[in-house]
GUMARZA-349600 format. One line per field, with one value per residue (C-alpha): residue number from 1; residue in one letter; x, y, z. Coordinates in steps of 0.5 Angstrom, whole numbers, plus 500, padded with zeros to 3 digits. Each point is the difference from the previous one (the first is absolute). Layout:
! GUMARZA-349600
num [NUM ...];
residuo [a ...];
x [X ...];
y [Y ...];
z [Z ...];
! end
This chain:
! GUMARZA-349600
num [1 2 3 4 5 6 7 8 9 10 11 12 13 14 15 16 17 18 19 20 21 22 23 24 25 26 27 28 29 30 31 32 33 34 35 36 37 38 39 40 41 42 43 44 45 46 47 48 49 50 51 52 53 54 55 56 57 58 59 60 61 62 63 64 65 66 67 68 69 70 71 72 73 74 75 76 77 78 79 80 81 82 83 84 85 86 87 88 89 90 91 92 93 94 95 96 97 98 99 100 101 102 103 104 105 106 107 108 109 110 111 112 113 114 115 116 117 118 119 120 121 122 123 124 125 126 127 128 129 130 131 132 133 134 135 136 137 138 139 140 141 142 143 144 145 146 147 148 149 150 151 152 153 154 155 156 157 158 159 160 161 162 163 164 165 166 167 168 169 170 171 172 173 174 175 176 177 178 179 180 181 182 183 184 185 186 187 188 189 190 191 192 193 194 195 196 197 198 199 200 201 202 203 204 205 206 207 208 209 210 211 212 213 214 215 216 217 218 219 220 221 222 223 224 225 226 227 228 229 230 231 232 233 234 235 236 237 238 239 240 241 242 243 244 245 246 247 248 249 250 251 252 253 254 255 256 257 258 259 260 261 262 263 264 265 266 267 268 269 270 271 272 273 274 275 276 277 278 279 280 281 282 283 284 285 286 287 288 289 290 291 292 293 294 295 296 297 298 299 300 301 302 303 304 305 306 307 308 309 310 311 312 313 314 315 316 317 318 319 320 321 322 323 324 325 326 327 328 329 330 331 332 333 334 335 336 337 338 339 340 341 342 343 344 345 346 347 348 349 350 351 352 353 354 355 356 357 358 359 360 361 362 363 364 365 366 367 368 369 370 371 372 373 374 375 376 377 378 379 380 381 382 383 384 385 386 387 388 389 390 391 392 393 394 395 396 397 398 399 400 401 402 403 404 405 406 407 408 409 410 411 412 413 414 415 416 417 418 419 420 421 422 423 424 425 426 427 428 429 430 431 432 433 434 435 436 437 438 439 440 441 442 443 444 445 446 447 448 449 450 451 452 453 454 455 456 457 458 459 460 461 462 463 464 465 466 467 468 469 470 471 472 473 474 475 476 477 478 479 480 481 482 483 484 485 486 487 488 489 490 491 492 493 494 495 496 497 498 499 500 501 502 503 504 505 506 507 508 509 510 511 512 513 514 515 516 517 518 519 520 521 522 523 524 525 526 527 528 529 530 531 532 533 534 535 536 537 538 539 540 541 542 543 544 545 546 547 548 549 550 551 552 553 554 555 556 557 558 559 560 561 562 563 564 565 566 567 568 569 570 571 572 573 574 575 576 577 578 579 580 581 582 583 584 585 586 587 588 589 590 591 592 593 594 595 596 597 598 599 600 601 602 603 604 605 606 607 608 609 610 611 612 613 614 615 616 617 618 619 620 621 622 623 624 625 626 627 628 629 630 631 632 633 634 635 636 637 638 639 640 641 642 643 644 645 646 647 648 649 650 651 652 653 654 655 656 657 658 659 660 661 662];
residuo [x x x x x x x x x x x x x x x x x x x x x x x x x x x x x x x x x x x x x x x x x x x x x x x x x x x x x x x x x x x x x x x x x x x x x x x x x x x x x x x x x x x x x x x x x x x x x x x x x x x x x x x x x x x x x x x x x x x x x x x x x x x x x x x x x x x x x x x x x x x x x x x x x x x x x x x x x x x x x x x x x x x x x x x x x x x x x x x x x x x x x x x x x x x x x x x x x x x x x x x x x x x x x x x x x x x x x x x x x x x x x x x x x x x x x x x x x x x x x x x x x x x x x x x x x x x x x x x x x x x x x x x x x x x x x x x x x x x x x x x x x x x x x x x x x x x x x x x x x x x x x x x x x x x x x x x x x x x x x x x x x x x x x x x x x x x x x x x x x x x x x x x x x x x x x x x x x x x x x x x x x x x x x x x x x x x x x x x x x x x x x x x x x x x x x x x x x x x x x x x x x x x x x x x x x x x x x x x x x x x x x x x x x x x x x x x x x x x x x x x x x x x x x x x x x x x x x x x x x x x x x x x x x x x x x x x x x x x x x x x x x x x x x x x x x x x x x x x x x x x x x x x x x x x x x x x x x x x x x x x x x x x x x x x x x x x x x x x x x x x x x x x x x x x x x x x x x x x x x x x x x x x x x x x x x x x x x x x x x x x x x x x x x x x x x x x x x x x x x x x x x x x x x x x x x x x x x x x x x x x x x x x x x x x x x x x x x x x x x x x x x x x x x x x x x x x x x x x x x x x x x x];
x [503 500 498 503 503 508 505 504 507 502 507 505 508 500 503 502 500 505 504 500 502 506 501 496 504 501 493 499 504 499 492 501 503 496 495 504 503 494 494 497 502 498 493 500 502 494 496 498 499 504 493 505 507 500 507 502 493 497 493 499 494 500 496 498 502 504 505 500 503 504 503 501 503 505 502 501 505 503 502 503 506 499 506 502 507 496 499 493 498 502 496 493 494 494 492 495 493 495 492 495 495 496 504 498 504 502 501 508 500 499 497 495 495 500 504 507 497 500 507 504 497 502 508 501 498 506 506 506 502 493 493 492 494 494 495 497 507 502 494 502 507 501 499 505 506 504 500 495 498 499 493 501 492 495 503 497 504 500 494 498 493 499 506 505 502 509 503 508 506 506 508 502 495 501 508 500 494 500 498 493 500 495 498 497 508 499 498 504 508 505 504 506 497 498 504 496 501 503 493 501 502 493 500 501 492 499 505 495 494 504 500 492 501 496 493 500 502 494 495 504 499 492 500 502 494 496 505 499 493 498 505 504 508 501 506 500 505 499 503 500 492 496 499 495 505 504 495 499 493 504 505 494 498 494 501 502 495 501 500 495 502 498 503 502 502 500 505 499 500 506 499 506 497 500 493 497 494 502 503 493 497 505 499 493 502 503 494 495 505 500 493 498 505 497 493 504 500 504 504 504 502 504 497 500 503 506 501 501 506 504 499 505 505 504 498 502 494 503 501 493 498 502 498 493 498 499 502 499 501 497 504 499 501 497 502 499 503 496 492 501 501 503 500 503 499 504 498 507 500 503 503 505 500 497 496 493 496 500 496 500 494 500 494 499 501 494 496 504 493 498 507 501 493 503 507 497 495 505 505 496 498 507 502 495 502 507 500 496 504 506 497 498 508 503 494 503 507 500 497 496 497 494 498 494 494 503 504 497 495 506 502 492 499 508 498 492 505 504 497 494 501 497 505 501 492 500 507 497 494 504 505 493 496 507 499 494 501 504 496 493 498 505 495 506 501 493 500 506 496 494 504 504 494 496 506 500 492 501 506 497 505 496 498 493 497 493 504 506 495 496 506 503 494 501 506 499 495 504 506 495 497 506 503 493 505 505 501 503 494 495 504 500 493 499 505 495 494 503 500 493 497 497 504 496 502 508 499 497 505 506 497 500 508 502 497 504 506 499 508 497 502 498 493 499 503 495 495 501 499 494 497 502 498 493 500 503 506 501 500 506 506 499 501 505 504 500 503 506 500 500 505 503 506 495 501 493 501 499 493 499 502 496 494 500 501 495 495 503 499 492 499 503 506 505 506 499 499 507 504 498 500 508 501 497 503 506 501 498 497 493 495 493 505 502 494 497 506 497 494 502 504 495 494 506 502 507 500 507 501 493 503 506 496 497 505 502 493 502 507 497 493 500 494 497 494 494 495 504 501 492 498 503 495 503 494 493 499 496 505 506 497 500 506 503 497 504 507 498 498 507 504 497 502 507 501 499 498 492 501 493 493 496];
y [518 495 501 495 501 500 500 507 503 507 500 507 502 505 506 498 507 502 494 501 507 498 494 499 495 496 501 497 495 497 500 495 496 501 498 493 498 501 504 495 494 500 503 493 496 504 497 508 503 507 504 506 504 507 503 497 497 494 498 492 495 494 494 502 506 495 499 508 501 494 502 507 497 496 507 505 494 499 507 500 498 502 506 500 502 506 507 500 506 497 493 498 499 497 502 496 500 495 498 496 502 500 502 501 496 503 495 502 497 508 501 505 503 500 493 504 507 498 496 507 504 495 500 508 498 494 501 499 493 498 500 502 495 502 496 496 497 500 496 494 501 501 493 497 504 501 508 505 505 507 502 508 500 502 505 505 499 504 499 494 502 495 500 494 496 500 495 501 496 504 499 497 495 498 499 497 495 493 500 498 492 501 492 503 500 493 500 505 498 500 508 497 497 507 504 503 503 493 499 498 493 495 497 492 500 504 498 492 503 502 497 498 499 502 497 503 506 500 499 506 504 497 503 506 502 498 505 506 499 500 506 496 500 492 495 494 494 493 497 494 501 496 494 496 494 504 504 499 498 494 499 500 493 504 497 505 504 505 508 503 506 506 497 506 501 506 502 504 506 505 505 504 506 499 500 493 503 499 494 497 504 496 494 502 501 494 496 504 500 492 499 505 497 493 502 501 495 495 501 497 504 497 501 505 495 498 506 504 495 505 506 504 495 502 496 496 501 496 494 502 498 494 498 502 499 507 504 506 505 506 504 507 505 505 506 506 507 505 500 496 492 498 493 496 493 497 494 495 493 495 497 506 504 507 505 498 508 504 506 505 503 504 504 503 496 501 497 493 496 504 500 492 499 504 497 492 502 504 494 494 505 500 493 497 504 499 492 499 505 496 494 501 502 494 495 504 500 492 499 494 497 498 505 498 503 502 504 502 503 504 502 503 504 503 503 502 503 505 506 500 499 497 496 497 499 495 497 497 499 495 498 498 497 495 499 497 495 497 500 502 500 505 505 505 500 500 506 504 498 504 506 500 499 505 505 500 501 507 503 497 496 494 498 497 504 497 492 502 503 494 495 505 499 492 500 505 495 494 503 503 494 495 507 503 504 503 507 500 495 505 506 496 499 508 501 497 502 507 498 496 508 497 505 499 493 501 505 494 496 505 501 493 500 506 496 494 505 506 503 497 507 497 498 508 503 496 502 507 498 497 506 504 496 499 507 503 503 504 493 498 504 496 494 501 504 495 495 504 501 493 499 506 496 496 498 502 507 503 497 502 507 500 498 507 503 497 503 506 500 498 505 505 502 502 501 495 495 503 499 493 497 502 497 494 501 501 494 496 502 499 502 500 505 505 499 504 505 501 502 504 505 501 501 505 503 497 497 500 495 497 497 497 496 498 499 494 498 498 497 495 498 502 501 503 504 504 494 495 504 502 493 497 499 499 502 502 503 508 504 496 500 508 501 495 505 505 496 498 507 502 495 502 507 498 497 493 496 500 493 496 504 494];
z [454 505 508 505 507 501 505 497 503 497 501 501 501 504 498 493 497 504 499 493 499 504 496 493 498 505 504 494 499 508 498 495 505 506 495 497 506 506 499 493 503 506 496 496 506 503 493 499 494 499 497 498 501 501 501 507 502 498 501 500 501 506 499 508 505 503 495 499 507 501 492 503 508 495 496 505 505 493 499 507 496 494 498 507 498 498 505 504 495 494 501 496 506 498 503 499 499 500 499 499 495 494 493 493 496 493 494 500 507 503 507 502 506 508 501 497 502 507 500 496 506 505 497 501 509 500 503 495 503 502 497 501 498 500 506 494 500 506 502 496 502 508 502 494 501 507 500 503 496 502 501 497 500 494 496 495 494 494 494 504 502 506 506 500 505 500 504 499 501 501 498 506 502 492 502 507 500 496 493 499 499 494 498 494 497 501 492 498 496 505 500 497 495 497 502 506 508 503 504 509 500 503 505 501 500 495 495 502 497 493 493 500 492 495 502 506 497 495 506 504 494 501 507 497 496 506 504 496 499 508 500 506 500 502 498 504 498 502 505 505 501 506 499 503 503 503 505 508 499 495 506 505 496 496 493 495 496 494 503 498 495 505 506 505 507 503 505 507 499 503 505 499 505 508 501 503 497 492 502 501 494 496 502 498 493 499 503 495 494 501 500 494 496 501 497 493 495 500 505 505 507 506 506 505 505 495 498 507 502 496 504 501 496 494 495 493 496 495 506 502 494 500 507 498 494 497 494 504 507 502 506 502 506 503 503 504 498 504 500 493 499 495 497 494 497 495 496 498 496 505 493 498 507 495 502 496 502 506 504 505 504 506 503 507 506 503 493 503 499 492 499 500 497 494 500 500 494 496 501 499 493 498 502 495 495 501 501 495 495 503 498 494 498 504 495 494 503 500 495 500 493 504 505 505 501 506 497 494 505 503 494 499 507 498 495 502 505 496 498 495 493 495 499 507 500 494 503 506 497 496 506 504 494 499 507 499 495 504 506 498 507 504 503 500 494 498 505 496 493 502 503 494 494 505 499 493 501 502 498 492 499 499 493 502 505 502 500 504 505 500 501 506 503 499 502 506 504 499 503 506 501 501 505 502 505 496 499 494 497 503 496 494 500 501 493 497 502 498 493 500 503 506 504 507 501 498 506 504 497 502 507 502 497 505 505 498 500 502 498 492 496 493 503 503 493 496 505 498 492 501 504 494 495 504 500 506 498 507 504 496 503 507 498 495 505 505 495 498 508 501 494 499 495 496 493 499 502 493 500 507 498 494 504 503 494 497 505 500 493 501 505 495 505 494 505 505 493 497 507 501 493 499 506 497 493 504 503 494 493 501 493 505 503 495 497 506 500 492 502 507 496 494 506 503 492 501 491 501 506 498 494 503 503 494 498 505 500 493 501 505 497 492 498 505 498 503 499 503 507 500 499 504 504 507 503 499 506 499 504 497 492 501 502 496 494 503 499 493 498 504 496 493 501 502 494 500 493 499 498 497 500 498];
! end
């Protein structure tokens, strides 16, 4: 058995007992049908996988949720016309379920656990006609299909032990809106070709973007590991980029230069409510999301001046980007509903015209002050994040046989960027070290290299703890050096020090980081480790609150959530540790979690629950024993040793193999 994380789509006719207690036969007969001619095809269009029949329902697997729902979109409009010589009662409707979430696979193909339970749960709340997703799902799709979903709230769903988000779509939003402009069909075979529901015609400019060949093909398929990895839904395809002879600085006399990869404008925000006061509050916005972005590596932002010409202008974001030089735009608005104020930000490539990422914040009218302080911190976190995600897949997408430094260090911060694992932590590793034997001297390549080794320190990855240590450390003064006032430099610096044990100044490290940037949530969430492992396990939830504060959508929240488990379980609190260690394992498998969720409920007595967790433990690091985790060494602080044995003593009961007594 295998875990992995899948798009799932639970499918059901409505009323099919009846209908064959009417007609056995027929109903029968007009199954198969419906199965040739609309739903299997459309699934293989889709590249779904039918996991199982069941009678009338189908269960299918989708390489993303976006693929799932524009699938079921494209069934439920074909069945508009599907028997319509046939009497209302008398003709199959479809409801549709589906999740996003982690699965068992069997070896004969089979799925199981919470990602298919959820999706059969969420199919019975459809409407015959419509279909109902579950907020994981529709988060990655909202800005990427042209419907707005129903938010029917959080839900208590049968034998789910936690309240689902439902969002639904109904039969007559799916029958009266366009279809969905799926670019991911763009690789798929034409429907004719296969038989399949004959699919919306392009429009001229998608059908320009068509017939990319098999190599572009191969690079897609590329940029599809690193997709599913960062847990993002994204496909962009390429189009009449920006080119560095065709900008207005170019037409001004200036000679053309190269665009530099992380080049964003940042466009005035929109004040969609009536109040001058939000009108000033959104020029802010746009003047502090300007400067924060312009501190991020690599990048290249228009200036404010520039940028506030197009106020008030409907904008061609993809002539935008031509005329500046930029691979993306930020726009957003900010609207007053009562006592609340509401934002969004949307972030879009100049090249395709798509929705990279979007998100949404309100607060209290009268927090205007907080409340931009926290929108720009989240926003300049998120955006670091997605640009160099969406960088590290246009690298992949182009697939050059020589990449650059440049872009082997994007393609490192992109995966130090999604959510730690083994696995990312040695991949940008190994991204920065290519890096730097291209250009030996690129201190933010030295910077990513001594963050990546010093990750692999403390989460035990590394295979020689005490020169990895020794090597961050280098690499981290060098990076300091050439950029003593980066915050991130003085973070890295403050990573390191946690593996070498010299707390005290990982927390002066981290403190000059803060003061650098005081929005910084990595820096805070670490400042809460480091208090633990120096001791001081009651000092870490502020700091790690605040990170998830800053950045409540971050990649590195299982890690952040984790830390607060881990506290918890130091200072002996079993429920509290319970509570916020599935929140972790909830958002990402995480083995230093489960291992704190073994030993909680074997302090609790809860042998069964304790040895599920065991059970995990062993799945993502086999051969993990008792040795192994009480010699980890991570600290030798009094307070922290004692309580460790406790956790030890903990997993030993839950379980955990006894490994080496040498």
């Amino acid at each position: 058995m295998a875990r992995r994380l899948a798009a799932i789509l639970v499918a059901d006719i409505v009323g099919y007992s009846r209908l064959m207690g009417a007609d056995e036969a027929g109903t029968i007969r007009r199954l198969k049908i419906l199965r040739r001619d609309v739903t299997d095809p459309a699934i293989k269009a889709a590249q779904g996988r039918i996991v199982k029949s069941m009678g009338d329902g189908l269960l299918v697997e989708f390489p993303s949720p976006l693929r799932a729902v524009s699938c079921a979109i494209r069934i439920q409009r074909a069945m508009a016309g599907f028997e319509s010589a046939l009497p209302d009662n008398r003709r199959f409707k479809l409801r549709f379920g589906i999740n996003v979430g982690d699965v068992i696979a069997q070896p004969d193909g089979d799925l199981f656990g919470d990602g298919v339970n959820v999706a059969a749960r969420l199919e019975p709340l459809s409407e015959p006609g419509g279909l109902c997703v579950s907020r994981s799902v529709h988060e990655q799709v909202r800005d990427k299909v042209p419907y707005r979903f129903e938010d029917r709230g959080k839900l208590d769903l049968k034998n789910i032990a936690r309240p689902i988000g439902v969002f639904a779509l109904s039969a007559q939003a799916v029958q009266t809106l366009a279809p969905p402009d799926d670019e991911e069909d763009d690789a798929d075979e034409p429907p004719a070709a296969t038989g399949g529901v004959p699919l919306p015609a392009p429009a001229p400019a998608a059908r320009a973007r068509r017939g990319l060949g098999v190599a572009a093909g191969a690079c897609l398929a590329g940029a599809a590991i690193l997709v599913v990895a960062g847990g993002t839904v994204w496909s962009l395809w390429p189009r009449a980029a920006p080119k560095s002879e065709q900008t207005l600085a170019v037409q001004n006399g200036l000679p053309p230069k190269p665009l530099p990869p992380l080049s964003i404008v940042v466009l005035p925000f929109a004040n969609l409510s009536n109040d001058p006061e939000q009108d000033f509050f959104a020029d802010g916005l746009t003047e502090d999301l300007t400067t924060d972005l312009s501190h991020l590596a690599g990048s290249f932002v228009i200036a404010r001046n520039t940028a506030f010409t197009y106020k008030g202008r409907a904008v061609d974001v993809k002539q935008l980007g031509r005329d500046l030089g930029v691979r993306y735009a930020l726009e957003g608005s900010v609207r007053r509903t009562g006592d609340h104020v509401v934002l969004n930000a949307q972030l879009i490539s100049t090249e395709t015209g798509a929705h990279i990422w979007a998100d949404r914040f309100d607060g209290e009218r009268s927090r205007l002050g907080e409340l931009q302080a926290e929108f720009v911190a989240r926003l300049a976190r998120s955006l670091d994040i997605q640009l160099s995600q969406a960088e590290g897949l246009r690298i992949l997408r182009e697939g050059s046989l020589n990449p650059t430094a440049a872009d082997l260090n994007m393609l490192g911060w992109a995966a130090m960027n999604r959510p730690r694992t083994p696995a990312n932590t040695l991949e940008a590793r190994d991204k920065f070290e290519q890096s730097l034997k291209i250009d030996i001297n690129n201190p933010q390549a030295k910077i990513g290299l001594a963050r990546a080794i010093a990750q692999a320190v403390n989460t035990r990855v590394s295979k020689n703890v005490a020169a990895d240590s020794r090597l961050a450390l280098q690499l981290a003064d060098e990076g300091l050096a050439a950029n003593p006032q980066s915050s991130m430099a003085h973070y890295v610096k403050a990573e390191v020090l946690r593996a070498t044990k010299d707390f005290a100044l990982g927390l002066r490290e981290i403190a000059v980081a803060v003061e650098y940037d005081p929005n910084m949530a990595i820096a805070h969430a670490l400042a809460g480790i480091i208090n633990l492992w120096d001791g001081n396990a009651d000092k870490t939830f502020g700091h790690v609150e605040k990170a998830i504060r800053l950045s409540p959508k971050d990649p590195l929240l299982n890690a952040w959530e984790y830390y607060i488990c881990h506290a918890h379980t130091h200072l002996k609190h079993w429920e509290e540790a319970i509570k916020w260690c599935n929140r972790s394992v909830g958002h990402t498998p995480y083995f230093f979690a489960y291992i704190d969720l073994a030993v909680a409920h074997a302090w609790l007595g809860h042998k069964e629950q304790a040895k599920d967790a065991i059970d995990n433990v062993l799945k993502l690091m086999p051969g993990y024993t008792v040795h192994t985790l009480a010699n980890a060494d991570y600290s030798r602080n009094p307070t922290f040793v004692k309580e460790y044995a406790h956790i030890a003593e903990g997993a030993r009961m839950a379980g955990l193999p006894e490994g080496s007594t040498d």
